[in-house]
N, CA, C and O atoms as a GROMACS GRO file, in nm:
protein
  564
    1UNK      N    1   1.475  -0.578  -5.952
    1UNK     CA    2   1.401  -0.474  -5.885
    1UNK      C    3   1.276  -0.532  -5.819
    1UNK      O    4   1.262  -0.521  -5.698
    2UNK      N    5   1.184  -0.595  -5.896
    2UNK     CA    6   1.094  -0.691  -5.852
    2UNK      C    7   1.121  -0.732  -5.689
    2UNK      O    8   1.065  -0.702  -5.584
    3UNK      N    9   1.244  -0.823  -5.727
    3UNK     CA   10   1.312  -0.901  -5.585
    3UNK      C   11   1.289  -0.802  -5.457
    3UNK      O   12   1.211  -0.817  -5.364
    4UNK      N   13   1.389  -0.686  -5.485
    4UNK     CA   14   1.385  -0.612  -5.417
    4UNK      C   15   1.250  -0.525  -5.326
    4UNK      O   16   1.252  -0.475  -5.214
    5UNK      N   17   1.185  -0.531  -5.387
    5UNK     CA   18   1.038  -0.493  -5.379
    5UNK      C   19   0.986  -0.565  -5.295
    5UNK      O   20   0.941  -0.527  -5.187
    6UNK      N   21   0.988  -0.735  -5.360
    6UNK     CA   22   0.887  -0.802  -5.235
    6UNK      C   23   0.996  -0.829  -5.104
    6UNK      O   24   0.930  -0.862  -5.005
    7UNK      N   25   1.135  -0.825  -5.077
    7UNK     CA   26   1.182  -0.840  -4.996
    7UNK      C   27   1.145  -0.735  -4.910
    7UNK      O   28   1.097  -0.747  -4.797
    8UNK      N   29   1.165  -0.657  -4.955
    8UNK     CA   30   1.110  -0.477  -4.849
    8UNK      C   31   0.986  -0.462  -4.828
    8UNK      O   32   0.959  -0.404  -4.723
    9UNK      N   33   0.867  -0.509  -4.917
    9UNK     CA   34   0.766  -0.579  -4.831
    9UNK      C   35   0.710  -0.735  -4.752
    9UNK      O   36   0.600  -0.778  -4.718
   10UNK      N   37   0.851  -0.788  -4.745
   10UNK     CA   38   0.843  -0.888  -4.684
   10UNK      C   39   0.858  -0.819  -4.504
   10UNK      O   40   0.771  -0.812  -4.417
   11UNK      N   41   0.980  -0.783  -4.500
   11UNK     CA   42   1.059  -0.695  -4.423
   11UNK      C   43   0.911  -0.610  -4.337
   11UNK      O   44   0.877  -0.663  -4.231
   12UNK      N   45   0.855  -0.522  -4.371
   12UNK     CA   46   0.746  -0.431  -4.342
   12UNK      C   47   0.672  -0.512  -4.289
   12UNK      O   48   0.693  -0.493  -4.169
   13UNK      N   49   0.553  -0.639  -4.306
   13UNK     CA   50   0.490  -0.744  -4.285
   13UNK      C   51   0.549  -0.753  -4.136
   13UNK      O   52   0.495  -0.700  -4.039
   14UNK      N   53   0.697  -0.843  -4.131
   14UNK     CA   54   0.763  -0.898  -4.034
   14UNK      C   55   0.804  -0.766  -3.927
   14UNK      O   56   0.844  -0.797  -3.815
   15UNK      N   57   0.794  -0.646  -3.956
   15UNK     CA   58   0.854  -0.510  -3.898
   15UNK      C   59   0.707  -0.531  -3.834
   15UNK      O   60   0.727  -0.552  -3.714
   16UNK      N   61   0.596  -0.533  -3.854
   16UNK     CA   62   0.437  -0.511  -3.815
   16UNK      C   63   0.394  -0.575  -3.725
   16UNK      O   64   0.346  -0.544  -3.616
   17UNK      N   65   0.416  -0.680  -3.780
   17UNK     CA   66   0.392  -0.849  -3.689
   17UNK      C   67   0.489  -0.847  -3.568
   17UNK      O   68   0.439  -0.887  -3.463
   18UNK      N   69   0.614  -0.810  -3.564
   18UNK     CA   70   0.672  -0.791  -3.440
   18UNK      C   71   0.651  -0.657  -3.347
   18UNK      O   72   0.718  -0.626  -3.248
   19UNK      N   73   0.542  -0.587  -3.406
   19UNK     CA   74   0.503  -0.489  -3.310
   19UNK      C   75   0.378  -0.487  -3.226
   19UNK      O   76   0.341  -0.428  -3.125
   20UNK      N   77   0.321  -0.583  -3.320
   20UNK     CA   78   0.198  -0.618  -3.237
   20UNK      C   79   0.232  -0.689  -3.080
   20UNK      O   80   0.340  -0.741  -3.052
   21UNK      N   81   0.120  -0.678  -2.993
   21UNK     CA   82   0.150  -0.720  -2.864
   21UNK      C   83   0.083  -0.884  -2.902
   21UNK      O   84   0.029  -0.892  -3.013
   22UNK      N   85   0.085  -0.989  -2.830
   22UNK     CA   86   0.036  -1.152  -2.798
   22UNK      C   87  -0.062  -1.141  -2.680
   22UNK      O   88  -0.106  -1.250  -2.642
   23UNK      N   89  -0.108  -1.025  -2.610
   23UNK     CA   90  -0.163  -1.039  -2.484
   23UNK      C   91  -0.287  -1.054  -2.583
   23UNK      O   92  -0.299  -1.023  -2.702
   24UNK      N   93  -0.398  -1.128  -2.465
   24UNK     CA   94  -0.514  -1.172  -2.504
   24UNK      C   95  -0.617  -1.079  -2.452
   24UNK      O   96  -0.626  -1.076  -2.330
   25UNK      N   97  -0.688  -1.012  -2.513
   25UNK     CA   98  -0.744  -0.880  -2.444
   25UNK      C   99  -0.857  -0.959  -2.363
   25UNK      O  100  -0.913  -0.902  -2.269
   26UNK      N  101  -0.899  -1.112  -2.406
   26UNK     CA  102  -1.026  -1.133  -2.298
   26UNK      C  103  -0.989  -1.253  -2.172
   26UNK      O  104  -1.075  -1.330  -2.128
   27UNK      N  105  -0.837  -1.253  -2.122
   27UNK     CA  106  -0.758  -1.224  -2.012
   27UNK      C  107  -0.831  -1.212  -1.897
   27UNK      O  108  -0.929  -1.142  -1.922
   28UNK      N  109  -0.830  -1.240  -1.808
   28UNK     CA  110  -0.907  -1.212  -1.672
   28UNK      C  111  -0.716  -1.239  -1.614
   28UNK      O  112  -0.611  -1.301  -1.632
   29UNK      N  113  -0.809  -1.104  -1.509
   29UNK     CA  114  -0.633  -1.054  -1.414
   29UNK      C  115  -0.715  -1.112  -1.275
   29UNK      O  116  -0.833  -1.084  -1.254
   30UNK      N  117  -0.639  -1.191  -1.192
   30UNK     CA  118  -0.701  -1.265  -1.072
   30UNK      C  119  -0.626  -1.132  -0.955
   30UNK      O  120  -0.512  -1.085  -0.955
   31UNK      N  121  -0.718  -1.110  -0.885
   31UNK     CA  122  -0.700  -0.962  -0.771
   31UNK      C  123  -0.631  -1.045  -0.673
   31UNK      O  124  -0.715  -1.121  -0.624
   32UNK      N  125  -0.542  -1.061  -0.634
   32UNK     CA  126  -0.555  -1.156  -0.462
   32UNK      C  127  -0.628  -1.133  -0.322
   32UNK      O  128  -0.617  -1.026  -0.261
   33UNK      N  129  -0.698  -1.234  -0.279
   33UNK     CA  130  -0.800  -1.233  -0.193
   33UNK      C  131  -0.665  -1.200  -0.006
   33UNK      O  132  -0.684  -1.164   0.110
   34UNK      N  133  -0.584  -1.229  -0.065
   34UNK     CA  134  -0.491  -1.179   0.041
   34UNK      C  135  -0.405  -1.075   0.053
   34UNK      O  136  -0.302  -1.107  -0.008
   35UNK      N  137  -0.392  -0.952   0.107
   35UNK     CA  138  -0.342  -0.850   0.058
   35UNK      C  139  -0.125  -0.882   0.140
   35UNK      O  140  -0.056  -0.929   0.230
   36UNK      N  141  -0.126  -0.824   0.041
   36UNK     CA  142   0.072  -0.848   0.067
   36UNK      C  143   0.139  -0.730   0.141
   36UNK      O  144   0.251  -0.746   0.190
   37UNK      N  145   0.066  -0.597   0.150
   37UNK     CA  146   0.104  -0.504   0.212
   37UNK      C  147  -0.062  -0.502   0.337
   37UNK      O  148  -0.171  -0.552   0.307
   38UNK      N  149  -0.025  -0.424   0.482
   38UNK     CA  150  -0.130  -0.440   0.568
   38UNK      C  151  -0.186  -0.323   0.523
   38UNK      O  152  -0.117  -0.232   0.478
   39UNK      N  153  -0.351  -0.316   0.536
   39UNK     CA  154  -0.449  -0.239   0.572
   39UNK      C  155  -0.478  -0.203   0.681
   39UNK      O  156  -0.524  -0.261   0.779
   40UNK      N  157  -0.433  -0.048   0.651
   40UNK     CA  158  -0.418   0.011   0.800
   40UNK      C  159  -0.557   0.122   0.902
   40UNK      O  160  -0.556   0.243   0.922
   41UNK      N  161  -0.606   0.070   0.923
   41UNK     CA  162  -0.786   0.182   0.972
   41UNK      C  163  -0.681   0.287   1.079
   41UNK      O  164  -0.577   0.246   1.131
   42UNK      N  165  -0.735   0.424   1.096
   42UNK     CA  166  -0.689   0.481   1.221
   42UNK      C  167  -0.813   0.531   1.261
   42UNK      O  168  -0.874   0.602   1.181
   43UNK      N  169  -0.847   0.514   1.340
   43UNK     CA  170  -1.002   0.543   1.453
   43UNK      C  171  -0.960   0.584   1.616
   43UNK      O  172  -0.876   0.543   1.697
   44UNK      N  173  -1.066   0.689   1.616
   44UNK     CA  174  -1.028   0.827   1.705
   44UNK      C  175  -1.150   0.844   1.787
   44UNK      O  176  -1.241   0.880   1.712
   45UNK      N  177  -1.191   0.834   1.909
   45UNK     CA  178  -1.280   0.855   1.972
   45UNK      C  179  -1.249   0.921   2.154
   45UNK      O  180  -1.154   0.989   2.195
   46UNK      N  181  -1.333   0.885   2.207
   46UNK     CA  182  -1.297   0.935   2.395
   46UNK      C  183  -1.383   0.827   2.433
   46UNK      O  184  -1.487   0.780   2.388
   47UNK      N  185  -1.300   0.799   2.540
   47UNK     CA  186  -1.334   0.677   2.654
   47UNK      C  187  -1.387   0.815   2.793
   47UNK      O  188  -1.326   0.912   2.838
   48UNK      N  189  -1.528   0.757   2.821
   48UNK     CA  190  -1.597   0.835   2.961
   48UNK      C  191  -1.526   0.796   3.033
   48UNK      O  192  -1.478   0.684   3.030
   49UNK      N  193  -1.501   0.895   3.128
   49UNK     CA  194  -1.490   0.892   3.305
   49UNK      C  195  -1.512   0.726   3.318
   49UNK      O  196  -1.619   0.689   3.269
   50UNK      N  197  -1.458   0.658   3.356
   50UNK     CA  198  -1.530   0.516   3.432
   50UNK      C  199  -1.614   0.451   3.334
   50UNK      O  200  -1.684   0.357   3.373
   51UNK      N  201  -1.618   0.487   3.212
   51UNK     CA  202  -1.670   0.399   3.128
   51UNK      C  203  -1.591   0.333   2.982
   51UNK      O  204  -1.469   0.322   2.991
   52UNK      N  205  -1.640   0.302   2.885
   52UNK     CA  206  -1.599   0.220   2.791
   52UNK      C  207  -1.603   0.270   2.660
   52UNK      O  208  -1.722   0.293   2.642
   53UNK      N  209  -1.553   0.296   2.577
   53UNK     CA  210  -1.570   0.320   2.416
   53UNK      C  211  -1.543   0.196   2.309
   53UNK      O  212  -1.457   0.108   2.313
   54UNK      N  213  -1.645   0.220   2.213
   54UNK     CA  214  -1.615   0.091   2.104
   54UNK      C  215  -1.614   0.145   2.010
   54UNK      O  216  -1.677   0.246   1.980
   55UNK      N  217  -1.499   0.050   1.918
   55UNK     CA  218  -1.527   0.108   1.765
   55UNK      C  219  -1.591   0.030   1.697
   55UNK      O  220  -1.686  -0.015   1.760
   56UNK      N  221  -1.579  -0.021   1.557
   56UNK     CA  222  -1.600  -0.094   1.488
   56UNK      C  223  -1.512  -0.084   1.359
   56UNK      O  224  -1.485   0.023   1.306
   57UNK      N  225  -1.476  -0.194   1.319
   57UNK     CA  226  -1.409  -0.246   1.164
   57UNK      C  227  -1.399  -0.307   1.090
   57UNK      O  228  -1.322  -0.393   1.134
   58UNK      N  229  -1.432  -0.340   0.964
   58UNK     CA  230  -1.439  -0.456   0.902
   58UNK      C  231  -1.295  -0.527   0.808
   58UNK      O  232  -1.216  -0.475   0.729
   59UNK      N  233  -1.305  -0.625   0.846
   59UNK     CA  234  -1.202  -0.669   0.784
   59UNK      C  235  -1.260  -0.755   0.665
   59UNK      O  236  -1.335  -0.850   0.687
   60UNK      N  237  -1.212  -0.709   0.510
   60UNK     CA  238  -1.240  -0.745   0.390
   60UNK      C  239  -1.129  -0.816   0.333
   60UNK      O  240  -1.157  -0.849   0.218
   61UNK      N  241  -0.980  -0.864   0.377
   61UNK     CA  242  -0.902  -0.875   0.283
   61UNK      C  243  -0.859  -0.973   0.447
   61UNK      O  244  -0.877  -0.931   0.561
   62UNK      N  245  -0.813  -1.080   0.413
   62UNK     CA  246  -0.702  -1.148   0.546
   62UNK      C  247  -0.656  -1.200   0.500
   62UNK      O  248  -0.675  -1.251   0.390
   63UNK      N  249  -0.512  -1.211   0.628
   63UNK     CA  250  -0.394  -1.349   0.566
   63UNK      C  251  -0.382  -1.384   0.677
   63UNK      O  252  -0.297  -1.469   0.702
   64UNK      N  253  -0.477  -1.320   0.800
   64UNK     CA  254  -0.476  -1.425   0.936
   64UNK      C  255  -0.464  -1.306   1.057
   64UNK      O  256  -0.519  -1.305   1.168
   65UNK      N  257  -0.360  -1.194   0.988
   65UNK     CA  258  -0.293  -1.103   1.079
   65UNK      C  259  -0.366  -0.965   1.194
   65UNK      O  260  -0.450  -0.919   1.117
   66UNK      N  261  -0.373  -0.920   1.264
   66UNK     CA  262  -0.435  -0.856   1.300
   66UNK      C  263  -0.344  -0.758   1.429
   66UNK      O  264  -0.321  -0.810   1.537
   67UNK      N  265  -0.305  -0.631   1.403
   67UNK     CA  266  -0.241  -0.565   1.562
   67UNK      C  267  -0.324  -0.443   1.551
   67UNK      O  268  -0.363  -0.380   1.453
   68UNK      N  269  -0.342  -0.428   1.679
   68UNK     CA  270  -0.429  -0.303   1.727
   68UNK      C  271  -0.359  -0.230   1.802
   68UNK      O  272  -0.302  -0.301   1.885
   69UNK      N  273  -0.322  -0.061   1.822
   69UNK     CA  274  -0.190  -0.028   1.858
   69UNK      C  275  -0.263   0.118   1.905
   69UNK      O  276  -0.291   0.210   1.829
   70UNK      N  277  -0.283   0.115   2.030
   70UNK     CA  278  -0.320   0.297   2.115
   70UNK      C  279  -0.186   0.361   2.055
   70UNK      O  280  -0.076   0.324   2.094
   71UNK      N  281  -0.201   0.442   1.975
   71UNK     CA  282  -0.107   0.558   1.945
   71UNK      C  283  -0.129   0.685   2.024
   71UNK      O  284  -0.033   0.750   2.065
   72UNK      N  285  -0.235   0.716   2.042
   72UNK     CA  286  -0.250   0.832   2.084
   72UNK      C  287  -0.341   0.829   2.214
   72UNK      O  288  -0.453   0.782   2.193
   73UNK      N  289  -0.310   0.878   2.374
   73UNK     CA  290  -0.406   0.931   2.473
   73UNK      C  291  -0.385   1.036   2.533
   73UNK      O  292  -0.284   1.052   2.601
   74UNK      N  293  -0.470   1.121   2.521
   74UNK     CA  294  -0.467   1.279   2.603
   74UNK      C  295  -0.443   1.270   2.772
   74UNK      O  296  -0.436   1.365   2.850
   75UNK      N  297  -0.430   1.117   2.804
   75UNK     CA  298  -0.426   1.121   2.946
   75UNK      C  299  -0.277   1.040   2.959
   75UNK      O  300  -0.252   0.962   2.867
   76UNK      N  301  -0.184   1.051   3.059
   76UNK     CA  302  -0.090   0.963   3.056
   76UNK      C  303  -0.136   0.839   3.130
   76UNK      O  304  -0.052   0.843   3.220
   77UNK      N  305  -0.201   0.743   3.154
   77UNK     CA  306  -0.259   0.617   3.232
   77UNK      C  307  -0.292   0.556   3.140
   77UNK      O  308  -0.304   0.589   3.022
   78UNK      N  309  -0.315   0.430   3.208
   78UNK     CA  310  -0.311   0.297   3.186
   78UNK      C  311  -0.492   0.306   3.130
   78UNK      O  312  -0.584   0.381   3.163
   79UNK      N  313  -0.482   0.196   3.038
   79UNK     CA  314  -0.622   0.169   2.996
   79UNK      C  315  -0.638   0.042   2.959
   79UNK      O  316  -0.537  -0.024   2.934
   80UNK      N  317  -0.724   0.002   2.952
   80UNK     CA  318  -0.781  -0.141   2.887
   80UNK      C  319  -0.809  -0.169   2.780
   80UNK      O  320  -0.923  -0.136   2.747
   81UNK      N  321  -0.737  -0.228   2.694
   81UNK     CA  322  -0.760  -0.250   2.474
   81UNK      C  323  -0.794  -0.396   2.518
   81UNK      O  324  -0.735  -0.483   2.582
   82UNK      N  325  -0.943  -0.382   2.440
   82UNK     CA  326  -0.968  -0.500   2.396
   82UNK      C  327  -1.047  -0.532   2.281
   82UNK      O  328  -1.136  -0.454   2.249
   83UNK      N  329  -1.023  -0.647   2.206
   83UNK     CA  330  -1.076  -0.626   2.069
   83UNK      C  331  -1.213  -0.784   2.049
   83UNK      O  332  -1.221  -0.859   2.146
   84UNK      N  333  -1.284  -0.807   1.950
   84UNK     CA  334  -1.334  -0.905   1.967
   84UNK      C  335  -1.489  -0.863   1.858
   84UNK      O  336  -1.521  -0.755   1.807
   85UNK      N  337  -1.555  -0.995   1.853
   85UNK     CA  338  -1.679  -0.965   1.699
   85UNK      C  339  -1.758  -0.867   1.721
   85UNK      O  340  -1.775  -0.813   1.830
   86UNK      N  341  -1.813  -0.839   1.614
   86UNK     CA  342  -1.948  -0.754   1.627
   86UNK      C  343  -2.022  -0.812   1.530
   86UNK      O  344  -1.983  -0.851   1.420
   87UNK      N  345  -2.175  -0.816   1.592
   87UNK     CA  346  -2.258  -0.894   1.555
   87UNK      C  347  -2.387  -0.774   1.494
   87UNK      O  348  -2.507  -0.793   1.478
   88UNK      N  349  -2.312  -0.662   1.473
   88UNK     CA  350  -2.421  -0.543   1.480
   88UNK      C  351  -2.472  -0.418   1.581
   88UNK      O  352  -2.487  -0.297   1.589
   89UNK      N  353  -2.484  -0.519   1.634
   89UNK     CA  354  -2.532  -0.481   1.835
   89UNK      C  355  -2.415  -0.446   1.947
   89UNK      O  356  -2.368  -0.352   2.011
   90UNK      N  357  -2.401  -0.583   1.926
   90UNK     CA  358  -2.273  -0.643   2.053
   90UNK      C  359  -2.124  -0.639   2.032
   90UNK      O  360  -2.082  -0.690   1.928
   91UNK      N  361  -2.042  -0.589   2.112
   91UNK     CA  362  -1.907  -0.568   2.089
   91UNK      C  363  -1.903  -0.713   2.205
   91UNK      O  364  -1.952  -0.701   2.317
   92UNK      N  365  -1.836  -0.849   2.155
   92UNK     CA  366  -1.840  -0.955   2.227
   92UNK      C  367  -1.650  -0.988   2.204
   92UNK      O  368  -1.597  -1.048   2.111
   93UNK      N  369  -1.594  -0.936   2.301
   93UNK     CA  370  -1.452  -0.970   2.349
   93UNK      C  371  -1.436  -1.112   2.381
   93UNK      O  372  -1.486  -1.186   2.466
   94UNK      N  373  -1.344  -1.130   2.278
   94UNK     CA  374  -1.275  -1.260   2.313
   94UNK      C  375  -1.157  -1.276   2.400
   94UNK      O  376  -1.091  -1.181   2.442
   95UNK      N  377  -1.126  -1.427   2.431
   95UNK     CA  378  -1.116  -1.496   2.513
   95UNK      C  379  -0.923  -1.407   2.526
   95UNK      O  380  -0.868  -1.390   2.417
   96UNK      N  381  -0.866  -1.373   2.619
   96UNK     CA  382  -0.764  -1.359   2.600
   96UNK      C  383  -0.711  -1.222   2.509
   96UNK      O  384  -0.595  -1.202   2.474
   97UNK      N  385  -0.821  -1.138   2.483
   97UNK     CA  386  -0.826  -1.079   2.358
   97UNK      C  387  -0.825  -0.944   2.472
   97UNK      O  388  -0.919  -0.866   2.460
   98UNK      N  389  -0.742  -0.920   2.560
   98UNK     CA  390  -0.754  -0.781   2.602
   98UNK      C  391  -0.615  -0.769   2.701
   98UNK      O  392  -0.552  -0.868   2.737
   99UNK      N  393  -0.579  -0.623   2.741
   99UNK     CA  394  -0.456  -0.624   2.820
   99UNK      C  395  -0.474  -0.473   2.812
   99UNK      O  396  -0.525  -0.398   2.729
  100UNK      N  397  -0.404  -0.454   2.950
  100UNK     CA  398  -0.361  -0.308   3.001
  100UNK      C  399  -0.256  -0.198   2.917
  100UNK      O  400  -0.138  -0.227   2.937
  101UNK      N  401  -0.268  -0.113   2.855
  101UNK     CA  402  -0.194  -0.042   2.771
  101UNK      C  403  -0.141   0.106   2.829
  101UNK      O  404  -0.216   0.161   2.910
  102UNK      N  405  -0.044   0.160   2.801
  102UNK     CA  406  -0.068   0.296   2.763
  102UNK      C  407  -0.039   0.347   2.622
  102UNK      O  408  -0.016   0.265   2.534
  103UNK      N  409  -0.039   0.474   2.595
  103UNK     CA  410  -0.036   0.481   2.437
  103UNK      C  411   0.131   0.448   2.411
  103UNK      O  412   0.221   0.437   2.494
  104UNK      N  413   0.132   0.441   2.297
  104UNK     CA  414   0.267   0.409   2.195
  104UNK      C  415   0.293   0.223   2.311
  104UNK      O  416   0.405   0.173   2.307
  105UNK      N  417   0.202   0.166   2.381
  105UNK     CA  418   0.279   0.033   2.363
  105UNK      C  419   0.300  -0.084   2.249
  105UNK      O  420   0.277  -0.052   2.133
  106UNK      N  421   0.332  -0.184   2.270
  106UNK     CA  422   0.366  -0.264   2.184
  106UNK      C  423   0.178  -0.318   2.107
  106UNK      O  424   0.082  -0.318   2.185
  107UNK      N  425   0.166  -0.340   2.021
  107UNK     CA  426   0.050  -0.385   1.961
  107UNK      C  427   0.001  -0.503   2.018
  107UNK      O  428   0.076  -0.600   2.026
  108UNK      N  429  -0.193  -0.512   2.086
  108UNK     CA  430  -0.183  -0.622   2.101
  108UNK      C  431  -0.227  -0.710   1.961
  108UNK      O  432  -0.298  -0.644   1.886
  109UNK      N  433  -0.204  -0.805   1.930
  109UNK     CA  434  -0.179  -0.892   1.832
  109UNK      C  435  -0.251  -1.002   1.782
  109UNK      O  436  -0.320  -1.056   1.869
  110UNK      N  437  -0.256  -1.044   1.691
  110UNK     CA  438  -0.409  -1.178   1.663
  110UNK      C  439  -0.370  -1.291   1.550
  110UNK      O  440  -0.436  -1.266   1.450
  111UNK      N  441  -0.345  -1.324   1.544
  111UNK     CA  442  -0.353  -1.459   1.410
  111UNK      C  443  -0.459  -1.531   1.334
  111UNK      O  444  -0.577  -1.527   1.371
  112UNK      N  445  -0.446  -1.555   1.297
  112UNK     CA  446  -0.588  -1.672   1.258
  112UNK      C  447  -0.725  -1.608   1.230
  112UNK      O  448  -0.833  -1.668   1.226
  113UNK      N  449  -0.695  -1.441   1.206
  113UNK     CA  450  -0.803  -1.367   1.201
  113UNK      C  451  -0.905  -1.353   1.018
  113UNK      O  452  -0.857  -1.294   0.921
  114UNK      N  453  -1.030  -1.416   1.019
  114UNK     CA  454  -1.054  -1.416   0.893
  114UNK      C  455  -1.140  -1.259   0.836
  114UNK      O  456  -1.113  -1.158   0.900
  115UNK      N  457  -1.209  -1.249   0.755
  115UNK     CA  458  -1.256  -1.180   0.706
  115UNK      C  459  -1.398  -1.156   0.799
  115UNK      O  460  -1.448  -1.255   0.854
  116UNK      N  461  -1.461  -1.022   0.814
  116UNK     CA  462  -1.583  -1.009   0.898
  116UNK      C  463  -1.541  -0.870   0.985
  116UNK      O  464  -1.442  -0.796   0.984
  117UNK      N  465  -1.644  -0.874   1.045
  117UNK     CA  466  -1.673  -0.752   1.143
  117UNK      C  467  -1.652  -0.760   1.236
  117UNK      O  468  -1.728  -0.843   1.286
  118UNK      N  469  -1.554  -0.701   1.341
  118UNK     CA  470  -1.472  -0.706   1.453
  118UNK      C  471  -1.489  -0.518   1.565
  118UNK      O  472  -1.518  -0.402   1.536
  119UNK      N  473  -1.476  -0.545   1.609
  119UNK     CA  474  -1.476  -0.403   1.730
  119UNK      C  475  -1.344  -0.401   1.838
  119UNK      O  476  -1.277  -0.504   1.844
  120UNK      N  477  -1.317  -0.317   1.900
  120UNK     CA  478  -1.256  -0.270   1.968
  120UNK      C  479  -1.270  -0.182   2.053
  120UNK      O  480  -1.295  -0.064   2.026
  121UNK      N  481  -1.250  -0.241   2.199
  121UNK     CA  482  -1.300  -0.119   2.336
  121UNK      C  483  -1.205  -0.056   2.394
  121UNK      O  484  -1.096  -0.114   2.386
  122UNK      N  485  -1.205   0.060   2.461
  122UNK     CA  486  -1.101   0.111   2.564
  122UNK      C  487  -1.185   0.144   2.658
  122UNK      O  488  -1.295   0.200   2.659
  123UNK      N  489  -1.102   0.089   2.756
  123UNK     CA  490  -1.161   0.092   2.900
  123UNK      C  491  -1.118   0.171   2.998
  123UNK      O  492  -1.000   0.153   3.027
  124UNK      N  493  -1.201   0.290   3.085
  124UNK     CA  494  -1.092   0.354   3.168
  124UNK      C  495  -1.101   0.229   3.316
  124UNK      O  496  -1.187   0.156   3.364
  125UNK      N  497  -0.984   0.255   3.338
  125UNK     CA  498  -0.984   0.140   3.484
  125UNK      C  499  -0.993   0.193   3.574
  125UNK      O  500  -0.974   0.120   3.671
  126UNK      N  501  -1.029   0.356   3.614
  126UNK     CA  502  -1.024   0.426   3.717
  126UNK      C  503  -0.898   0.536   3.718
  126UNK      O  504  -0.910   0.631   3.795
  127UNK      N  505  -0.799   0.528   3.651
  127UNK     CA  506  -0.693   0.623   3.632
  127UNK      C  507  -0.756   0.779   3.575
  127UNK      O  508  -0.733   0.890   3.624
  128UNK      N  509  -0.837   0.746   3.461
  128UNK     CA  510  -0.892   0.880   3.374
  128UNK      C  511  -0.879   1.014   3.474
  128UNK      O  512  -0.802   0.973   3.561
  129UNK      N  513  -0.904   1.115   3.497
  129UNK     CA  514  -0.954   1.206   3.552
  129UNK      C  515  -1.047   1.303   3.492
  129UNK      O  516  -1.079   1.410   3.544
  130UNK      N  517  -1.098   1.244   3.351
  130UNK     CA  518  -1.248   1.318   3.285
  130UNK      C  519  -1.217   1.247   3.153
  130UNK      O  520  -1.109   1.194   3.130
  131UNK      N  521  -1.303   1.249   3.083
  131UNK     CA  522  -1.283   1.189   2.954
  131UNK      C  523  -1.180   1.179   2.847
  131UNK      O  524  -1.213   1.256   2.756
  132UNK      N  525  -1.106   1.138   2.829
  132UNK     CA  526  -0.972   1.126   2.759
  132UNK      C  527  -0.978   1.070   2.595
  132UNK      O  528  -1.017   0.959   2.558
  133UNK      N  529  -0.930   1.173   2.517
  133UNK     CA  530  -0.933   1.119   2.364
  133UNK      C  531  -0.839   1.013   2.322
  133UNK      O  532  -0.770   0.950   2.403
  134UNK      N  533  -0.838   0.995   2.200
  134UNK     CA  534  -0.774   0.879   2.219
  134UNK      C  535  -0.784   0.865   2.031
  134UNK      O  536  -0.874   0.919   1.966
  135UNK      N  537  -0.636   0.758   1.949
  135UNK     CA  538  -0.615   0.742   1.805
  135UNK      C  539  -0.584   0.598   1.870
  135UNK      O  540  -0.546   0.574   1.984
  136UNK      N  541  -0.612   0.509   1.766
  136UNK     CA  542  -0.584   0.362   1.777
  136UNK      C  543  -0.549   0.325   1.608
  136UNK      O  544  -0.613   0.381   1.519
  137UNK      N  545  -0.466   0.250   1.586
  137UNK     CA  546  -0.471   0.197   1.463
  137UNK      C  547  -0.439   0.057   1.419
  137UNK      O  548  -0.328   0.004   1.426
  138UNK      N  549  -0.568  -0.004   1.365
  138UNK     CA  550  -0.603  -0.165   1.339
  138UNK      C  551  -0.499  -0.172   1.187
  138UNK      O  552  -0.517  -0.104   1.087
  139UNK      N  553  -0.382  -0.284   1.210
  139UNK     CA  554  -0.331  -0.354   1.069
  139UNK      C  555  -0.410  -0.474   1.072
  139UNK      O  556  -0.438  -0.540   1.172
  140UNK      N  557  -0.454  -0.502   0.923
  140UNK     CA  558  -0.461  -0.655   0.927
  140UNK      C  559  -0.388  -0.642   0.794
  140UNK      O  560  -0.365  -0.544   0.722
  141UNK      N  561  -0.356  -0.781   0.785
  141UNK     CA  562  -0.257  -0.834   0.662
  141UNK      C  563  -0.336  -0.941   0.557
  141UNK      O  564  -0.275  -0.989   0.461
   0.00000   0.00000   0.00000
């Protein structure tokens, strides 16, 4: 009977011990500085008669990627997307960093894009016929 006894609290011990978890509660979980799904901004403003609108966005997370995509214009014409730094002040368009759109075209596109503060203009080129609203939406990856 004895036997029996410490075997069934042997048993209980080993039943205990295999329920406990091995994780180490002072563990550090590493976040990735690169996100695996894109971060998507949607920003909504109006481009004047003959003039220009800027946004602004920050990009906190990169893996290089960057498309900027007119989804939406209250006018059917052509406009000017162009994207490039912001320094606070200055919306400063880069080199190559702009092209003629209308809404739903293809995204214009960026690589090599790091972390920081970036803007984006729409330009009327003379098509507008009064101020035209407008949805844009920045992925970066």
């Amino acid at each position: 009977m004895k036997r029996l006894v410490q075997l069934f609290a042997a048993l209980c011990v080993l039943a205990a011990a295999s329920a406990c978890t091995t994780d180490d509660p002072t563990a550090t979980t590493t976040i990735p500085l690169v996100p695996t799904q894109p971060i998507v901004d949607t920003l909504s403003g109006t481009i004047p008669l003959k003039g220009t609108d800027t946004k602004v966005f920050s990009v906190v997370l990169s893996n290089g990627a960057l498309d900027i995509t007119l989804t939406a214009l209250s006018q059917p014409v052509v406009v000017n997307l162009g994207a490039g730094t912001w320094d606070g002040t200055t919306c400063t368009l880069g080199t190559n960093a702009t092209r003629n759109v209308t809404a739903g075209s293809a995204p214009l596109s960026f690589t090599g894009v790091g972390t920081g503060n970036y803007c984006v203009q729409l330009q009327d080129l003379g098509n507008l016929t009064g101020p035209a609203t407008y949805t844009i939406t920045i992925a970066h990856y």
